[in-house]
N, C-alpha and C positions, 0 to 999 in steps of 0.2 A: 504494500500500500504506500503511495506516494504522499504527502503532504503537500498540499497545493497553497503558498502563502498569498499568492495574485489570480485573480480569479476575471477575469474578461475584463482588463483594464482597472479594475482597483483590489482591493483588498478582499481575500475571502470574509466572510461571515462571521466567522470563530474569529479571527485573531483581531478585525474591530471590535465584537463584545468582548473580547478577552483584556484587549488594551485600554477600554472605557473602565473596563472591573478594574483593573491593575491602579488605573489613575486614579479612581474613587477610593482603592484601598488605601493608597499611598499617602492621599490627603488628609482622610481619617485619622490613622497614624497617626501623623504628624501634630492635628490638630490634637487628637485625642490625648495619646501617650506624654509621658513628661521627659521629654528630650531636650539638650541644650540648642540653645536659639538657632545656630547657622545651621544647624540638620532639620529642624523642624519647617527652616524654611528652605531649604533642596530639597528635603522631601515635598512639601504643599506646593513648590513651586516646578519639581519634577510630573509631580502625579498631576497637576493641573494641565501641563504638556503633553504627555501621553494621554489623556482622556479628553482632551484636545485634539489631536491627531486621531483618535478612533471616531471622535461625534463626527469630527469634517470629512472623513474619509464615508460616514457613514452617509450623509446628507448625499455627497457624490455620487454612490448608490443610486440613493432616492429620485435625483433629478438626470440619471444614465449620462453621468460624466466622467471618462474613465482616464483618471489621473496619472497613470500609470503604464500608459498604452502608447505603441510606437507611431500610431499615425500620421502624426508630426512630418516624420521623415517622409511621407508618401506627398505629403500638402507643400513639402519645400521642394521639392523633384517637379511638381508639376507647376510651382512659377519662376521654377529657372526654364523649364521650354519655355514661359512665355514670354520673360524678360529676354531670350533670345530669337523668338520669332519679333517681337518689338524693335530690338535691335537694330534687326534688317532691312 
């Protein structure tokens, strides 16, 4: 069985709920536990980044915007023919 982390231009499934959980766990922590200051804010200010990057990636999903996908290169190939038929 393969582990598939990118799944049709964004993130599988699992590993955005996985990274929203992680980043909400993280902030908990932080907030919760009695830790000295500069950890409590790398952690609240890590776990808010990670659970960050899982809502955005998740929203991309939502609105079929695949962040992650090579299309790009197919859309810059096709207006270098046309900057050089203009050329001409």
């Amino acid at each position: 069985m393969k582990i598939k982390f990118i799944d049709e231009g964004n993130l599988s499934s699992w590993l955005r709920l996985t990274l929203i959980v992680v980043g909400i766990v993280l902030a908990v922590v932080a907030v919760e536990c009695t830790l000295p200051i500069l950890w409590a804010r790398v952690l609240l200010l890590s776990g808010f980044a990670i659970a960050l990057i899982g809502g955005m990636t998740s929203r991309a999903k939502l609105l079929h915007i695949k962040p992650f996908d090579n299309s790009y290169k197919k859309a810059r190939k096709s207006y270098e023919e046309d900057d050089e038929k203009h050329n001409k």
